[in-house]
C-alpha positions in Angstrom: 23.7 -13.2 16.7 22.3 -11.3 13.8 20.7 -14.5 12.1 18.9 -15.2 15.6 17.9 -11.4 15.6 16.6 -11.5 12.1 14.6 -14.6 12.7 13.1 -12.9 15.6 12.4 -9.6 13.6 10.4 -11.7 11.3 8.5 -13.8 13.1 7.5 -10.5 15.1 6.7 -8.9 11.8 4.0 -11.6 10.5 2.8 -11.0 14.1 2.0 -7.3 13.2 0.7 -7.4 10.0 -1.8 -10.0 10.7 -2.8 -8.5 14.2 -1.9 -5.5 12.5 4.8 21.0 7.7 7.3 21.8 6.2 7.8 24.5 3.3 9.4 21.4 1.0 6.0 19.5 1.5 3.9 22.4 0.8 5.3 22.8 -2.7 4.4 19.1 -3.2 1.0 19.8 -1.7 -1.0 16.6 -3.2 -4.3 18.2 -2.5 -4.3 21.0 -5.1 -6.7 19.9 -7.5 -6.7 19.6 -11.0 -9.6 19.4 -13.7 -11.3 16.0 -13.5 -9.3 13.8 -16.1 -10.4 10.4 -14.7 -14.3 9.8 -13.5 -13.3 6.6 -11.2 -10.4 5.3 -9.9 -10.3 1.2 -8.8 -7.7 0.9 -5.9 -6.2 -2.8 -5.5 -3.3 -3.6 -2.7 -2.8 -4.0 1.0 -3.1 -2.1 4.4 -1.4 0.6 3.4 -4.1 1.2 0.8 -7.3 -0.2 2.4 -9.9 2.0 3.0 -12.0 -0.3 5.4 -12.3 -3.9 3.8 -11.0 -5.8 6.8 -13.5 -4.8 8.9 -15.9 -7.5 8.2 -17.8 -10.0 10.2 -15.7 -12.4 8.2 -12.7 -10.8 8.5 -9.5 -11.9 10.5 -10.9 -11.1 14.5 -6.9 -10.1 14.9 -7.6 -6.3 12.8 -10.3 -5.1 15.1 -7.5 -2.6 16.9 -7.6 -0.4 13.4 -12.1 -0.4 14.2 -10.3 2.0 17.4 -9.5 5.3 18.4 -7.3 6.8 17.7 -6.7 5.2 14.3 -8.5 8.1 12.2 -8.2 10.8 14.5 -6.2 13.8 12.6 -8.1 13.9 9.5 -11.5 12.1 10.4 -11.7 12.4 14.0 -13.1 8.5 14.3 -11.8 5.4 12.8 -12.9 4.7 9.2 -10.2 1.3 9.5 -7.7 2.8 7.8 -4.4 2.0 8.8 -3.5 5.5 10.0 -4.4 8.3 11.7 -5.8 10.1 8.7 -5.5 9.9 5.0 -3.2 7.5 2.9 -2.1 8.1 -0.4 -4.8 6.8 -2.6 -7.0 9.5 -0.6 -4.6 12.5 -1.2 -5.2 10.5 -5.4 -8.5 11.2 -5.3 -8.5 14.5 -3.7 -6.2 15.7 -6.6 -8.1 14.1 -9.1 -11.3 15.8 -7.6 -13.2 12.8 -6.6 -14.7 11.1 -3.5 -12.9 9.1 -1.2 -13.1 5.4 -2.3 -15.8 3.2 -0.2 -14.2 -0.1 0.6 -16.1 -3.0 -2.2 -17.5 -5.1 0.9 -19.2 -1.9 2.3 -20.3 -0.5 -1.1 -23.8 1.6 -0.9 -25.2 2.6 -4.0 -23.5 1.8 -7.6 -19.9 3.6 -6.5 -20.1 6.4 -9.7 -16.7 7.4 -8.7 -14.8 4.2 -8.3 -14.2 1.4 -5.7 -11.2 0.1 -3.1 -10.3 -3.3 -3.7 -7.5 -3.4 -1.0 -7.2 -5.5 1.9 -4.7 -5.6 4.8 -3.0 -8.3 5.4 -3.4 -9.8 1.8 -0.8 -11.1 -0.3 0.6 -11.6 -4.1 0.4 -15.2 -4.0 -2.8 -17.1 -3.7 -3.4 -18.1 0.1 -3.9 -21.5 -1.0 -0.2 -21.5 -1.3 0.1 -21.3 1.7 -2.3 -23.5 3.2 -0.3 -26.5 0.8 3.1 -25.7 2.5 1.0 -25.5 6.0 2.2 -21.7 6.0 -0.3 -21.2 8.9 0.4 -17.5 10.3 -1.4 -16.5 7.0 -4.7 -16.0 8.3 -5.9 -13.3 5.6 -7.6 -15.4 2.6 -8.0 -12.6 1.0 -4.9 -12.6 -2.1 -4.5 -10.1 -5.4 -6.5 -12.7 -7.1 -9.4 -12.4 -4.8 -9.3 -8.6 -5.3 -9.5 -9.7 -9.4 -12.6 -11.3 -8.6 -14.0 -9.0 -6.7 -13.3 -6.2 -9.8 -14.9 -8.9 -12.1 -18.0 -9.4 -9.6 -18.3 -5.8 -9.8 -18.0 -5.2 -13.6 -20.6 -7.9 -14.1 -22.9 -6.1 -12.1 -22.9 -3.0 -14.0 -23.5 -4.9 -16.7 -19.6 -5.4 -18.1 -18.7 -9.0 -19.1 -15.7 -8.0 -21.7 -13.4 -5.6 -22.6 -14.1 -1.7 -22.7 -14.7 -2.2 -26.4 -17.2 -5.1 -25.7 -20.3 -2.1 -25.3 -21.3 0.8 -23.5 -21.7 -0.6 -20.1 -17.5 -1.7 -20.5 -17.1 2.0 -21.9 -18.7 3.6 -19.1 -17.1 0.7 -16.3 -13.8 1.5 -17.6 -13.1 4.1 -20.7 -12.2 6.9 -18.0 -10.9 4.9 -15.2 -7.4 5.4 -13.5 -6.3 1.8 -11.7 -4.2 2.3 -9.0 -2.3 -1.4 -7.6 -1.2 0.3 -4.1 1.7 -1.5 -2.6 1.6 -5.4 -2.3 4.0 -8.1 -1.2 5.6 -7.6 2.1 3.3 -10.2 3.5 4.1 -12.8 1.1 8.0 -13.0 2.2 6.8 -12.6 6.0 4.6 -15.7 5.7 7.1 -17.5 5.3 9.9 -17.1 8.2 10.5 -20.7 10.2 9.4 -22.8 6.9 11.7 -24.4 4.0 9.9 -22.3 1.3 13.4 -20.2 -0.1 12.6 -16.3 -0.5 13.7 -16.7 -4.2 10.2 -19.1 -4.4 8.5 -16.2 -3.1 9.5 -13.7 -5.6 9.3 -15.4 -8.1 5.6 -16.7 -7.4 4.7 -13.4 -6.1 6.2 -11.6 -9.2 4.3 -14.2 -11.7 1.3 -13.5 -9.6 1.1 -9.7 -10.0 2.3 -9.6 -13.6 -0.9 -11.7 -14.5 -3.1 -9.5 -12.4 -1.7 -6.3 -14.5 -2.1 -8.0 -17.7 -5.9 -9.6 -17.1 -6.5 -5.6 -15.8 -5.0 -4.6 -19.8 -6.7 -7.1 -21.5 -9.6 -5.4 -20.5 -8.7 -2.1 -22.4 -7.7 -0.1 -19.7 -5.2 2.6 -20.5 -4.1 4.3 -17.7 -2.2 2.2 -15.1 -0.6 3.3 -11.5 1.8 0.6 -9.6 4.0 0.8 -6.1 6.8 -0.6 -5.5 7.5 -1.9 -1.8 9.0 0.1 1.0 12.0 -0.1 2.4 10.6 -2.3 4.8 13.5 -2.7 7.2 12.6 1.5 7.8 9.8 0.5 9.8 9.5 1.0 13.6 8.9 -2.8 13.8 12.1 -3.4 12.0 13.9 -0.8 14.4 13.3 -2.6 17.4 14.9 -5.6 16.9 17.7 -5.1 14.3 21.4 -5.7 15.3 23.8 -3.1 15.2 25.7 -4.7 12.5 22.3 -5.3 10.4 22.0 -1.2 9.1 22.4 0.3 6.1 23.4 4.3 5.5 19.5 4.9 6.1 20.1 3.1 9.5 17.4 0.6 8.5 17.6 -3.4 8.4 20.0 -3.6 5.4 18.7 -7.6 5.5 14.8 -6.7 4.9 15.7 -3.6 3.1 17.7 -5.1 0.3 15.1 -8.6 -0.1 12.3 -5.6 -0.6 15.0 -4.2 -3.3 15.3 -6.9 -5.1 12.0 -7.6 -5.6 10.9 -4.1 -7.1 13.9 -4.6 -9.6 12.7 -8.0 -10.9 8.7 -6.1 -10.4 10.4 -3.0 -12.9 11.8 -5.8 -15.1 8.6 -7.2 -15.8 6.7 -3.8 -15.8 8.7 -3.1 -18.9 7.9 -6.7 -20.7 4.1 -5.0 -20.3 4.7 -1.8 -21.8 5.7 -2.9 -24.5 3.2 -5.3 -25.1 0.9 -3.0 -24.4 2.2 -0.1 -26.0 -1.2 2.1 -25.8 -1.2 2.2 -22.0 0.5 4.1 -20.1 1.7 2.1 -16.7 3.0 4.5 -14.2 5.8 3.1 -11.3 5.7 5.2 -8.2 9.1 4.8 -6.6 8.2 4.0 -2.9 11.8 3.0 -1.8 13.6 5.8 -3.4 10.9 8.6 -2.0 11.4 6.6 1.4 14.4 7.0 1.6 14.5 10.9 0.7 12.8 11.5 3.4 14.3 9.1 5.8 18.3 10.7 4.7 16.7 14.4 5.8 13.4 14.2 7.5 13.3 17.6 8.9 13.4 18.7 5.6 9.5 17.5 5.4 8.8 18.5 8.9 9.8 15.5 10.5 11.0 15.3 13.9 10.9 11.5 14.6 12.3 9.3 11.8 11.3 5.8 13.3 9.7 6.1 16.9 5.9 5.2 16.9 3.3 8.3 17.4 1.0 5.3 18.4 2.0 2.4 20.7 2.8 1.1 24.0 6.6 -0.1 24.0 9.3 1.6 26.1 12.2 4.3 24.5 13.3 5.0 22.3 10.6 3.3 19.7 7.4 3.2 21.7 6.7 -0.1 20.0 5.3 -3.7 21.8 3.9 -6.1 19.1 1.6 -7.4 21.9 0.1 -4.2 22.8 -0.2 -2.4 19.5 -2.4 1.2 18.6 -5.8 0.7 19.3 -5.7 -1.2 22.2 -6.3 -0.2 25.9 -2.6 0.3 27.0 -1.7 2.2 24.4 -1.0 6.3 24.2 -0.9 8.6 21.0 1.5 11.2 20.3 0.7 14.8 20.5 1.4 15.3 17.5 1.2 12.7 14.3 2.2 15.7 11.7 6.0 15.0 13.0 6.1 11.3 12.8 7.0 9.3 9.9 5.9 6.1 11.5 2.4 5.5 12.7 1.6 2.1 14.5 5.2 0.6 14.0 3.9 -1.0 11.1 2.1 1.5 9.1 2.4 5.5 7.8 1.0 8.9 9.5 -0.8 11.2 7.4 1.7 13.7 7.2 4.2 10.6 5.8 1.6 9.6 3.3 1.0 13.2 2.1 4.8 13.9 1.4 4.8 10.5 -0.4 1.8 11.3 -2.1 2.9 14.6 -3.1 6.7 12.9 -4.5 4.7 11.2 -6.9 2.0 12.9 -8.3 3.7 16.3 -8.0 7.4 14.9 -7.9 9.9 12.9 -9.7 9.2 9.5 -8.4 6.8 8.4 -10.6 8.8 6.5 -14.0 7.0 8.2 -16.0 5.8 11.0 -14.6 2.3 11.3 -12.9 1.6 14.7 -14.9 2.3 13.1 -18.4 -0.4 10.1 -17.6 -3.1 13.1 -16.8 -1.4 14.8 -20.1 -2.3 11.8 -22.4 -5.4 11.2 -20.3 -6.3 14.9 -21.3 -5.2 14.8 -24.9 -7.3 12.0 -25.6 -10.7 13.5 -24.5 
């Protein structure tokens, strides 16, 4: 029963991600401002940190829902295709760091002074080729880390940046001041795969190898100032909630199943973020905590102004989750919440504003960040 209920959650959950306050929150407010210590910040990851690359004429025709109201509503009153109703994290980054708002790379206007978004939803660790050989055909998104490497490289070349920040000025002013920020990436990797023979340990393992190459080609390039995630507790999401057995929770009354494969993979990510530090003992490489400030929240939401923990704010499904995978936010026979600010959960899939600013606020205020967010702007600082 709870095998069959599993397999269904997953199947369901490929389906979604292709087709895809309180006074404790204002003391973590992530929007007051400090000095600018960083001129540009490069954002890499997934949906929960793309700022509007999937909406592309060659883009997956399955993301169009995000191109709809109300995805966008609360903060920018129309859809920019984020995957929310408002801001996500990297935003409330740049806000503190007192810069723009990151234009998506395959929309960029001008020569992006102030950084560029990499991210794409629905994009994985492992090169989609992978998938293509083990005939893994529910990945639709070609778009992998690697891609988002080459995109970066593209980019560098065109300001004139072939090398390492030490290679010349171009590299100096491309890179010198830059904060790189590798949002959270993975949880389509293991969701490709649900119905095939590929084991989830082959995943990790692939998908691990694949991101600790993408963080070392970024340091070989001189950079010094490094932000990762970690993945959610992804058995949290409203998705997850509809379809999990009774006898499948853990003590955050999530998917224990999903929850603890999304575990194991940040320890063996940690792990290997260590190996890097101390190769590269002159960066710093920041880990922001996502499961553990999830789950914070999740034990005592009202706390951070919460008053529904996994319901939808957007979606069509019936009680008590407001969630149908076939008739997601953004499309016609859907209906939006009066209020996002007290919803954790957005789209079933995907954060609210309010969520994202809490989270944001937990680690660039807070104590989820290994090390701390303030001593990566103290360095940054000390060293001019």
């Amino acid at each position: 029963m709870a095998a069959s209920s599993y397999l269904f959650f997953q199947i369901t959950l490929i389906a979604i991600f292709i087709l895809s306050s309180s006074i404790f929150a204002s003391s973590v407010n992530p929007t007051s401002s400090i000095p600018r210590t960083f001129k540009k910040i490069y954002a890499f990851g997934d949906s929960f940190t793309d700022t509007g690359n999937t909406r592309s004429v060659s883009g997956p025709s399955g993301f169009g829902h995000v191109s709809s109201f109300p995805y966008g509503s609360t903060f920018f009153h129309h859809s920019t295709n984020r995957y929310s109703d408002g801001r996500l994290m990297i935003d409330f980054a740049a806000e503190m760091l007192s810069l723009p708002y990151l234009p998506p790379y395959r929309h960029l206007k001008g020569n992006a002074t102030h950084g560029v978004n990499f991210a794409v939803a629905g994009s994985t660790l492992i090169n989609h080729a992978f998938f293509v050989k083990n005939n893994l055909t529910l990945d639709i998104t070609p778009e992998s880390i690697q891609t988002q490497m080459i995109w970066f490289n593209e980019f560098l070349e065109k300001q004139g940046c072939k090398g390492p920040v030490s290679s010349g000025p171009e590299c100096r002013a491309a890179l010198e001041d830059a904060l790189i920020w590798v949002g959270e990436i993975g949880v389509n990797d293991y969701a490709y795969i649900t119905g095939s023979s590929v084991p989830g340990d082959t995943i990790r393992e692939l998908a691990i190898s694949s991101v600790t190459n993408f963080l070392q080609a970024l340091l070989s390039k001189g950079v010094k100032n490094v932000v990762v995630q970690g993945l959610p507790p992804t058995g949290c999401l409203t998705l997850a909630m509809t379809l999990a057995p009774e006898d499948d929770r853990d003590d955050m009354g999530c998917v224990k199943s999903v929850n603890d494969q999304s575990s194991t993979h940040n320890a063996v990510y940690l792990a290997q973020l260590q190996d890097l530090r101390r190769k590269f003992s002159n960066t710093t490489i920041a880990y922001l905590d996502f499961w553990n400030a999830y789950r914070t929240v999740i034990k005592n939401p009202k706390a951070y102004g919460f008053m529904e923990t996994f319901k939808a704010c957007c979606g069509s499904g019936d009680p008590p989750y407001n969630f149908n995978g076939f008739a997601t936010c953004g499309t016609a026979s859907a209906s939006v919440c009066r209020n996002p600010a007290q919803y954790i959960n957005w789209d079933g899939v995907h954060l609210t504003e309010a969520m994202y600013k809490v989270l944001s606020g937990m680690f660039l205020n807070g104590t989820y960040s290994q090390p701390p967010f303030e001593s990566l702007l103290g360095r940054k600082q000390s060293e001019g």
